[in-house]
C-alpha positions in Angstrom: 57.9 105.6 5.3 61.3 105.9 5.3 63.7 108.7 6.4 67.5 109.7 6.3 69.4 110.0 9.7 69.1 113.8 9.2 65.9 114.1 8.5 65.1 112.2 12.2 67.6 114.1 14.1 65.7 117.1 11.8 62.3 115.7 13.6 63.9 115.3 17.3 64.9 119.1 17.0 60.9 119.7 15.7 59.7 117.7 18.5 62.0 119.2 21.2 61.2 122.9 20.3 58.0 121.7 20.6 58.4 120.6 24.2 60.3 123.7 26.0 59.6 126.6 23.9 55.7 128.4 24.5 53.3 128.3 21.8 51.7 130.7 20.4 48.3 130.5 22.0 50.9 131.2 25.6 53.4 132.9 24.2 55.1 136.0 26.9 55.3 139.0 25.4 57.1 141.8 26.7 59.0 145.2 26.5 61.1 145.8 23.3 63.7 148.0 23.2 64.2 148.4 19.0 67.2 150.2 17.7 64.8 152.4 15.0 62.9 153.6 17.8 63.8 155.6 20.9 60.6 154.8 22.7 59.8 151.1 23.8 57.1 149.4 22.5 54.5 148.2 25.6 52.9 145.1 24.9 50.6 142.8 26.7 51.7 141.5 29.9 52.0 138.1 30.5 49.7 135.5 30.0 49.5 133.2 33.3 50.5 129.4 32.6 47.6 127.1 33.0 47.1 124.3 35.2 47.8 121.7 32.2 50.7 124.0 31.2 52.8 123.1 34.1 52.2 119.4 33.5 54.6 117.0 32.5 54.5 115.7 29.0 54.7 112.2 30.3 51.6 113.3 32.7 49.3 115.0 30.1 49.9 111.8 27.9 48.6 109.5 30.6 45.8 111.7 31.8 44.6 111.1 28.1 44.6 107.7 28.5 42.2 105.1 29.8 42.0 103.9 33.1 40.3 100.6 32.2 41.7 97.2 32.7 44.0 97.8 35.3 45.3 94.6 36.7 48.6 93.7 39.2 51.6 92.9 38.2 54.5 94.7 36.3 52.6 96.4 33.1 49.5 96.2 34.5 48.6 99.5 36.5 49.5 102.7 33.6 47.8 105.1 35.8 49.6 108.8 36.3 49.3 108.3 40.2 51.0 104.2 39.6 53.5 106.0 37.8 54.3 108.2 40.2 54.0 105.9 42.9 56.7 103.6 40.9 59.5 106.1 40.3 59.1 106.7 44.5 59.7 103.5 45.1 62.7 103.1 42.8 63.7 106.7 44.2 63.3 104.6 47.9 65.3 101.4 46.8 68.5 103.8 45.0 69.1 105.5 48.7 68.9 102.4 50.3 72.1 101.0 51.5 72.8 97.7 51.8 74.0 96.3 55.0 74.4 93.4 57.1 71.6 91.5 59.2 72.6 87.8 60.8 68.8 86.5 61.2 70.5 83.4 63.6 71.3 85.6 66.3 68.7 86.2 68.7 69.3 90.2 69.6 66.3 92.1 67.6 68.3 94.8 66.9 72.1 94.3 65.3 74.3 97.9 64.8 71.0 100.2 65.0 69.6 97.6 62.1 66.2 96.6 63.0 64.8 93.1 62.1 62.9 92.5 59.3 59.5 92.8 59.0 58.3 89.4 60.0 55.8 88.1 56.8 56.7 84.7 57.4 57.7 83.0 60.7 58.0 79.9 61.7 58.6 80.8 65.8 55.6 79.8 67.3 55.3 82.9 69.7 54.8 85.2 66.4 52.4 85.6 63.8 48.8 85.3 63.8 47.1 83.3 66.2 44.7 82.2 64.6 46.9 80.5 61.8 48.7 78.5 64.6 45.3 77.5 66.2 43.7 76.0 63.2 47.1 74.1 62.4 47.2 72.6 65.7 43.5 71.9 65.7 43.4 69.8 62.1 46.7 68.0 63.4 44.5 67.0 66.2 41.7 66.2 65.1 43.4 64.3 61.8 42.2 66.6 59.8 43.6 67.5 56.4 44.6 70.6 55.5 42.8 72.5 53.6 44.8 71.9 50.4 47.9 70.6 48.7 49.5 73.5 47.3 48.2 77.2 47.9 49.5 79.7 44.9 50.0 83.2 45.9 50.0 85.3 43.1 47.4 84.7 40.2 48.1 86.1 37.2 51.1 83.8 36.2 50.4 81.5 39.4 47.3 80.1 37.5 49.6 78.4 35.0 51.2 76.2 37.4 48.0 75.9 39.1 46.5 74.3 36.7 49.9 71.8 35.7 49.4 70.8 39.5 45.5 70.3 39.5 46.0 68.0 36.6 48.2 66.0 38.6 46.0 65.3 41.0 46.8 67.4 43.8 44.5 69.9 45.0 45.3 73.0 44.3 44.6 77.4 45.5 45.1 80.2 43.9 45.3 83.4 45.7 44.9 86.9 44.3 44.6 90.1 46.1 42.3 91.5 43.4 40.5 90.1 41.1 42.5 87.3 38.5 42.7 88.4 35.0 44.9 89.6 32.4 46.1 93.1 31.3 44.9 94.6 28.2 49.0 94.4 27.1 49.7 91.9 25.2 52.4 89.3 25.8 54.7 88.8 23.0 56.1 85.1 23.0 56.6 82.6 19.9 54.1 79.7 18.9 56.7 77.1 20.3 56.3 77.9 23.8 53.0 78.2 23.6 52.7 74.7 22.5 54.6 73.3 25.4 51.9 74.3 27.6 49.9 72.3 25.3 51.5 69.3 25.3 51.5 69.6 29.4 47.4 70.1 29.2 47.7 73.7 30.9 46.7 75.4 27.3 44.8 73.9 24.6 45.1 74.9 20.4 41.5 76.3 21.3 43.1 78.8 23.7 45.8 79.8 21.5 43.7 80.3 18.5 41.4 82.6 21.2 44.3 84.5 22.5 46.4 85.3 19.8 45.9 88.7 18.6 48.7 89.1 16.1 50.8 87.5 14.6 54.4 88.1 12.0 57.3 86.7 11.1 59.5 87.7 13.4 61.7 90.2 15.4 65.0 92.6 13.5 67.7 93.1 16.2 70.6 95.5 15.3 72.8 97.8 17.0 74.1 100.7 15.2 75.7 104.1 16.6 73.0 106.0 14.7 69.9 105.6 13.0 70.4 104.3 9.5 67.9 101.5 8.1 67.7 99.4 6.3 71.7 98.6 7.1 73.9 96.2 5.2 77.2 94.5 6.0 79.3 94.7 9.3 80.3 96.8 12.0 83.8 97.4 9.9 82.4 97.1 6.8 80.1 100.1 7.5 80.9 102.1 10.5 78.0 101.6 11.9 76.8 98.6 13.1 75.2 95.5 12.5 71.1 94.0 11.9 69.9 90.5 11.1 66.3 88.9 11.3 65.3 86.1 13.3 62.1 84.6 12.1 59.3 83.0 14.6 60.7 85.0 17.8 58.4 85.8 20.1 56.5 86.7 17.0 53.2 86.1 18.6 50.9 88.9 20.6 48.5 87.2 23.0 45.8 88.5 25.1 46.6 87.5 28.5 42.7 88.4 30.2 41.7 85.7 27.2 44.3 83.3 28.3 44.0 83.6 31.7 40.0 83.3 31.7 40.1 80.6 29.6 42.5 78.4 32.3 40.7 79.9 34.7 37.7 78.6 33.9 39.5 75.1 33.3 41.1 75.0 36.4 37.6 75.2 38.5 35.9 73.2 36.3 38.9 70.2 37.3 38.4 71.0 41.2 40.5 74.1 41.9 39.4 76.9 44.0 40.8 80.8 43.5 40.1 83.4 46.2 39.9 86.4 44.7 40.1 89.9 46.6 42.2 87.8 49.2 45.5 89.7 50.1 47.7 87.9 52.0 48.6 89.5 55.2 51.7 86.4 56.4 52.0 82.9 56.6 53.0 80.8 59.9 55.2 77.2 58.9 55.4 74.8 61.0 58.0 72.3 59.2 56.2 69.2 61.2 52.0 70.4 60.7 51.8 72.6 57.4 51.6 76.2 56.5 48.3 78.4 57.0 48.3 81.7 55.2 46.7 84.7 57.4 43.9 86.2 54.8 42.5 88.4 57.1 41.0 88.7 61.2 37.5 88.7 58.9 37.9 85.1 57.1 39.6 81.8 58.2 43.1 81.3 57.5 43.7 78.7 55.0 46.1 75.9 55.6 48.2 74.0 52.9 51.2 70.9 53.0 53.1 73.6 50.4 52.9 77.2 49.5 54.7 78.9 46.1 55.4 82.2 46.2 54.0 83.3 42.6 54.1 87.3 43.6 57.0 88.5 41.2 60.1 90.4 42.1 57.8 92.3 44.9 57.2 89.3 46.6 57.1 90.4 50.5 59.0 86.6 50.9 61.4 87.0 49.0 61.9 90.9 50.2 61.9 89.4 54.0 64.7 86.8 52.7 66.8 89.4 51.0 66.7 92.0 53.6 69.7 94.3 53.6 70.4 93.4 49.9 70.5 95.8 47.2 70.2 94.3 44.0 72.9 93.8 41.7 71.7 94.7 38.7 68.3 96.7 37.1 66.4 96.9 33.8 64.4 99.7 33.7 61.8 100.1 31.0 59.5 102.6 29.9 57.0 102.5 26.6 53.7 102.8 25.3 51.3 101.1 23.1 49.9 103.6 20.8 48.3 104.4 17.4 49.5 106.9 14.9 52.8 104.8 13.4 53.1 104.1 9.7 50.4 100.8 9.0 52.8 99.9 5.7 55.9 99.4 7.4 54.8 98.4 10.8 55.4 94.5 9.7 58.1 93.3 11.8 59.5 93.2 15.7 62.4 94.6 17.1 63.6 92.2 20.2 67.0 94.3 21.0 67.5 97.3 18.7 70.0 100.3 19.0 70.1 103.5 17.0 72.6 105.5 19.3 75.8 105.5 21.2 76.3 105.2 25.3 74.9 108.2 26.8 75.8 110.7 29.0 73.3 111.5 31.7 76.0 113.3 33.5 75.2 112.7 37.0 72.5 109.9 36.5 76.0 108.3 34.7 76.1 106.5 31.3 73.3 104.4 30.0 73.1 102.5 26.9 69.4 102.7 25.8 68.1 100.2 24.1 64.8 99.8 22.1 62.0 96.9 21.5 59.2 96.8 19.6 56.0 94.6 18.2 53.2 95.4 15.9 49.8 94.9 17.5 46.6 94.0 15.5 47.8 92.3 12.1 48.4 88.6 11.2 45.1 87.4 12.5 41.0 87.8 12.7 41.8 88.9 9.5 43.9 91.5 9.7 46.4 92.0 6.9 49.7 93.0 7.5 50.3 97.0 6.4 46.9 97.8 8.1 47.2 98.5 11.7 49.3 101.6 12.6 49.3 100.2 16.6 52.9 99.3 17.8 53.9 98.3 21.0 57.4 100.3 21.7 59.8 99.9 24.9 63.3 101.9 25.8 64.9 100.0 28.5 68.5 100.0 29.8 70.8 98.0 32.5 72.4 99.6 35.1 72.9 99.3 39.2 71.0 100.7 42.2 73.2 103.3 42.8 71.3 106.6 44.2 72.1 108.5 41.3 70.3 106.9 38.9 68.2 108.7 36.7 64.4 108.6 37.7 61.5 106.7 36.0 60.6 110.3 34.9 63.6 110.9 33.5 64.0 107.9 31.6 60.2 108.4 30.1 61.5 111.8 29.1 64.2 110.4 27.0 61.9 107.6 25.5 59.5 110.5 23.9 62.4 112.7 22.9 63.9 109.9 21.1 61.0 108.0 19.7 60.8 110.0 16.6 64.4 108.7 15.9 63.4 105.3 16.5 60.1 105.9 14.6 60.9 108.5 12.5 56.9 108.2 11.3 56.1 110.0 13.9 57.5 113.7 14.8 55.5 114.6 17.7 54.1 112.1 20.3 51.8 114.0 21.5 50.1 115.1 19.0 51.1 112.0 16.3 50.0 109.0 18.7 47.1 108.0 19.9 48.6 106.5 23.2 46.6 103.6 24.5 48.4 103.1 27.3 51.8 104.1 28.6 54.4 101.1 30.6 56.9 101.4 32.9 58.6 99.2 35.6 62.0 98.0 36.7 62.8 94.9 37.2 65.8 94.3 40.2 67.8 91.1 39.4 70.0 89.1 42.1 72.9 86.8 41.8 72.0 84.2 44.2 69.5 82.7 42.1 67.4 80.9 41.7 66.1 82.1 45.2 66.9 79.2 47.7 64.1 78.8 50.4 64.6 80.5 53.9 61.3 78.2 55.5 60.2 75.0 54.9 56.9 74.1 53.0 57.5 77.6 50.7 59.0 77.6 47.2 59.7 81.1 45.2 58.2 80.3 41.6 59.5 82.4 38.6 60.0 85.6 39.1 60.1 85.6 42.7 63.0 83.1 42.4 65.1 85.2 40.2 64.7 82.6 37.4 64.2 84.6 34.2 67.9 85.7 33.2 69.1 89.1 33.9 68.6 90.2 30.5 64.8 89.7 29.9 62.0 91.2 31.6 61.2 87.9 33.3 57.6 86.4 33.3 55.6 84.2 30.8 58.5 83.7 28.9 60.8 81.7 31.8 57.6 80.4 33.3 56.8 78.6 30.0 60.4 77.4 29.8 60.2 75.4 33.4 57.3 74.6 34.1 56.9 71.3 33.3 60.4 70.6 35.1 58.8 72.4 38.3 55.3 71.1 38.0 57.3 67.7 38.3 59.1 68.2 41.0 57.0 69.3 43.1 54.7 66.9 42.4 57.4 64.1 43.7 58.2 66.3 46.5 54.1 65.9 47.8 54.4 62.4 47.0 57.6 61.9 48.6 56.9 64.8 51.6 59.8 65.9 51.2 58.8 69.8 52.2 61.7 70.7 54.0 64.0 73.4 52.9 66.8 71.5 51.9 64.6 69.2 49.4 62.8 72.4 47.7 65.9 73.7 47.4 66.9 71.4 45.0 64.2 72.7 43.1 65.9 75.7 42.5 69.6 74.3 42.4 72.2 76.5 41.0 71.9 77.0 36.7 75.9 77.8 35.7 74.2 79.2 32.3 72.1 81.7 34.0 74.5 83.0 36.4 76.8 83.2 33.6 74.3 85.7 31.6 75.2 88.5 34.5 78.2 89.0 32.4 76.4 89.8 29.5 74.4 92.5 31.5 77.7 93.5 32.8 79.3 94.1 29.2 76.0 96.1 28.4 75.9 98.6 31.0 78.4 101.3 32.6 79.4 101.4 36.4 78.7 104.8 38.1 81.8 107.0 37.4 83.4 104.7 34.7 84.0 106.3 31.7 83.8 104.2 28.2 84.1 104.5 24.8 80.3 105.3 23.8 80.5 103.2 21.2 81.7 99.9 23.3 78.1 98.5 24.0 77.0 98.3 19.9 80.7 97.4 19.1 80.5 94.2 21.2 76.8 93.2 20.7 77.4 94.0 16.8 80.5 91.9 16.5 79.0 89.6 18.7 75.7 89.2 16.2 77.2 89.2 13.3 79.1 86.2 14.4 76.2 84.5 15.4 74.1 85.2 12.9 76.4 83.4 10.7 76.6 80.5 12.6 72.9 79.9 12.1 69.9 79.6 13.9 71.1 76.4 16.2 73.2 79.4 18.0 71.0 82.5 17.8 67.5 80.6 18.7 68.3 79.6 22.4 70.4 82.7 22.7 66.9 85.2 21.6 64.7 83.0 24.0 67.3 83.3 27.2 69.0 79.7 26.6 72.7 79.8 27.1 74.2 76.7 25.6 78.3 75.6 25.7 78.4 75.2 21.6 76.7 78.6 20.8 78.8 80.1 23.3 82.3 78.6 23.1 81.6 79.2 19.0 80.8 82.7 19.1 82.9 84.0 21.5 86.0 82.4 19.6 84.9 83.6 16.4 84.0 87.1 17.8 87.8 86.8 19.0 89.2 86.2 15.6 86.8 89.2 14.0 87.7 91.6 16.6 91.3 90.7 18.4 92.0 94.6 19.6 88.7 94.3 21.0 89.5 92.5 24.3 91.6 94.4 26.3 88.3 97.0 26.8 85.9 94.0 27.1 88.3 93.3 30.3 88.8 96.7 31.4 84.9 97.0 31.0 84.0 94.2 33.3 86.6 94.2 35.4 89.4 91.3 36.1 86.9 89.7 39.6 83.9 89.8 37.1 85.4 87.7 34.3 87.4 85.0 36.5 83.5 84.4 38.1 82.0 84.1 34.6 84.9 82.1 33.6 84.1 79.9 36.3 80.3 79.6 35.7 81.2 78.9 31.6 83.4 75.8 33.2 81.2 74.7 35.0 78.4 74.9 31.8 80.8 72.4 30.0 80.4 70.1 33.0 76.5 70.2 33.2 76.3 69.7 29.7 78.9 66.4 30.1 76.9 65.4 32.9 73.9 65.7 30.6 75.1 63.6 28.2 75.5 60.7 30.9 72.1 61.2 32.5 70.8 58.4 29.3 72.8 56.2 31.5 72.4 57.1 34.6 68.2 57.0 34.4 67.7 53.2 34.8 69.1 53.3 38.0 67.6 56.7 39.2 64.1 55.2 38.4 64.4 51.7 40.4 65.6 53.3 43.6 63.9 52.4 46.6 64.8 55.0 48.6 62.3 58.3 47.6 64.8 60.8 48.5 67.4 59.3 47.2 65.5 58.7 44.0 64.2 62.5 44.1 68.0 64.3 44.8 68.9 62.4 41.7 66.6 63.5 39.7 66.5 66.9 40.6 70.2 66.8 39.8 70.1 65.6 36.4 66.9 68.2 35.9 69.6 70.7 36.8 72.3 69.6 34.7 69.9 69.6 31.8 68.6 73.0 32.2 72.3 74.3 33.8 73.4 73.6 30.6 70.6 74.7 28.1 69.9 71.6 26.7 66.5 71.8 27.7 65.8 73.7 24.9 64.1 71.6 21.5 65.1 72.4 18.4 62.6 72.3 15.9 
């Protein structure tokens, strides 16, 4: 079903009467003074709110909603209460202040700043006991540790688990509840899939199992206001610009079917998973081996290397970054819910925008943009046009800053302007069967990929900062290097080379994902800067017009976070040419320090991917190198001048 701009901004005015004025069934009545009538009219008094009127809509919706299959991890708690604990703890991090902490000087306490909580430690005199006892005692008594690599952090932790069991090393998972999926479903494409096939970690029997639904692929626009379907170019129209990208993350997996299945596999080839184990610290000692404390009531476990698999809440990586506020945010909000039109819910939206730059007033400006996937068609026979389930998110870039709007507020905004996005629906609450409702933000760091602070621990994914600023991180970067990591750190058992410096090459410095912080730059607004409101679609518009006619070689990587020199240097040039008056706000925008940086990370893409090109050569010699470090920095190098540049990424 399809309706005029009008007639949705007609349905937001419905749906927002709807929301503040009283219904009937509560509506106050009192004293009328009428102009025919020199005696007031006494009516009722008023009728006392109930408990459930004073509710929140965002609370009455979730109250509705199941609490089954909650899981960890971002998306997988949608309870009222993990809501509210979530916008407290964003609420905590915006009135934080960054500040300075030197963690080689020996005074505790630096300017009033106390240390940081001490989750890992490698001073012999801290931590728990225990942990240092049973280290001691299996050096001793040459005694192996317990195992080769201990995983902390399940639910995308069991994926590299399982790459590393295959290898032959023996291999823990650790999970503070119990390891499986969330009833969400993680949208990805069939190609990623299949490179955890070809590595062994998935088979074509788990993918059949897990995929749910499946279509051709993903609309992304962005338009000052809600007109579709919408033909031609920003200047043509004066609107925006929309183009199709077909087999982008197109697929909907269940990730509790996919992660029982490898599970299962993963035991069955000799790995062990601790479920309901929280981990409380770890001791390192660079020399013995790191034991993780689990607990005063079970025995620590000891391990040559531990990964930090725990997401951007990692207590590791929040010990390492200590006093650092992050330097950029997505926040999203959504819901998976019934009640859309079946007929046209055929197709994804992977970045969509129907509006211009807001103004929150003192929450600042926000661009809000939309996503969307289709749940239940394309599989286990189910026909496209026949499931009215959708999977929608609103989510938006923007600092830390302390004025920031809440999660609540931003949830507000996402059901007022649904209806505009989906103008099927005209009231959420009563439209929608909401299944479950999403929310989380996701802080994002320039100095990353997360170096290691301690030896014998490596931030995976997530917890490294490796998924570019733009996405919401998770499956989708894990899938990209894990066969790259799973390597390394294979060659770094093999090799023991566990110290700091050596895993740190692990995560060596990617010029094309530090140069994506522009791009989040571009599409969000500084506290107290004023823009044009419609800068954001203008670029992006311009920007995928132009890339969209340069063909899928250039928009592919770009969809699935892959920066490459050619699509980059190609588009921006072009984008030049389209839109010359266009540059002197895309500088004002960013800002003059901002664009030199990017500049230099863009230069230094063009080396990696020159570099690249001579690796061919360079391999024979890298290979019959006798010395193993030597032999492993050089091949950690040419992994990161491969992947630095994007040309990890296979074209079909």
């Amino acid at each position: 079903m399809k309706l005029s701009f009008a007639s949705s901004a007609i349905s937001l005015a419905v749906y927002l009467h709807g929301c503040h004025a009283f219904s009937p069934s509560r509506s106050t009545r009192s004293v009328v003074s009428s102009s025919l009538s020199s005696s007031p009219q006494v009516v009722d008094p008023p009728v006392a709110k109930s408990e459930e009127d004073e509710k929140s809509l965002t609370q009455r919706i979730m109250e509705k909603t199941s609490a089954a299959g909650q899981t960890g991890g971002a998306g997988g708690v949608s309870t009222w209460d993990a809501f509210l604990r979530a916008d407290e703890n964003w609420s905590r991090l915006k009135s934080s202040k960054a500040f300075e902490y030197d963690k080689t000087v020996l005074s505790a306490v630096q300017n009033g700043v106390p240390p940081p909580p001490q989750f890992v430690t490698d001073d012999g005199a801290s931590g728990n006991p225990r942990c240092w006892e049973k280290l001691r005692k299996q050096a001793v008594d040459s005694t192996p540790l317990d195992y080769d690599v201990t995983i902390c952090g399940g639910t995308l932790g069991i994926f590299i688990a399982m790459a590393l069991q295959l290898k032959g090393h023996n291999v823990a998972v650790l999970e503070a509840g119990k390891l499986r999926g969330r009833e969400q479903e993680w949208n990805i494409s069939m190609k990623e899939l299949l490179e955890l096939v070809e590595l062994g970690v998935l088979t074509e029997e788990d993918i059949d199992m897990a995929v749910k639904t499946e279509f051709p692929g993903c609309r992304a626009g962005f338009k000052n206001s809600e007109v579709t379907p919408l033909e031609g170019g920003y200047f043509d129209n004066g609107v925006g610009y929309e183009c199709f990208t077909p087999n982008v993350l197109n697929l909907g997996i269940s990730p509790s079917v996919l992660i029982e299945n490898v599970s299962e596999r993963f035991r069955a080839a000799g790995g062990v998973i601790f479920e309901g184990t929280p981990l409380k610290g770890i001791v390192v000692s660079e020399s013995l081996g790191a034991a993780l404390d689990v607990g005063e009531e079970k025995d620590p476990i000891t391990s040559r290397l531990v990964l930090d698999c725990m997401g951007n809440a990692s207590p590791i990586s929040r010990q390492q970054r200590y006093g650092k506020q992050p330097d950029g945010i997505c926040a999203v909000v959504g819901s998976c819910a019934g009640g859309f039109d079946a007929e046209s819910n055929l197709l994804g939206d992977i970045i969509y925008t129907n509006q211009e730059i807001q103004d929150k007033g003192p929450n600042g400006q926000l661009q809000y943009f939309w996503e969307a996937f289709p749940v239940g068609i394309g599989r286990n026979g189910m026909e496209p046009g026949t499931s009215d389930v959708k999977t929608t998110y609103m989510f938006t870039y923007m600092d830390a800053s302390e004025g920031r709007p809440s999660l609540s507020t931003l949830m507000d905004d996402y059901w007022k302007q649904l209806p505009i996005y989906q103008p099927s629906i005209t009231d959420v609450e009563t439209d929608l069967d909401v299944k479950r409702v999403l929310f989380a933000y996701f802080p994002t760091y320039k100095d990353s990929p997360l170096q290691p602070e301690y030896s014998r621990i490596l931030a995976v994914g997530d917890a490294s900062g490796i998924q570019s600023p733009l996405s919401f991180g998770g499956f989708g970067a894990l899938t990209r290097h894990l066969e790259r990591i799973s390597g390394a750190i294979t060659e770094a058992l093999e090799s023991d080379l566990l110290h700091k410096d050596d895993l740190g090459e692990i995560n060596a410095y990617t010029p094309n994902l530090s140069a994506a912080w522009m791009f989040q730059k571009a599409m969000s607004v500084r506290m107290g800067q004023k823009v044009d409101p419609k800068f954001v679609n203008r670029l992006l518009a311009t920007n995928f017009d132009v890339m969209d006619n340069m063909g899928e070689k250039t928009m592919m990587p770009f969809m699935q976070d892959v920066v490459r020199i050619d699509g980059l240097a190609g588009s921006l040039a072009r984008s030049f040419v389209a839109d010359p008056t266009f540059m002197p706000q895309i500088v004002l925008h960013v800002g003059i320090p901002t664009l030199v940086e990017w500049l230099g990370h863009v230069s230094m893409i063009t080396l990696y991917t020159a570099l690249h090109n001579l690796s061919p050569v360079l391999e024979p010699f890298v290979d019959n190198m006798e010395n193993k470090k030597e032999k492993y920095l050089w091949k950690r190098r040419m992994e990161a001048w491969k992947f630095g540049s994007g040309n990890d990424y296979k074209f079909d």
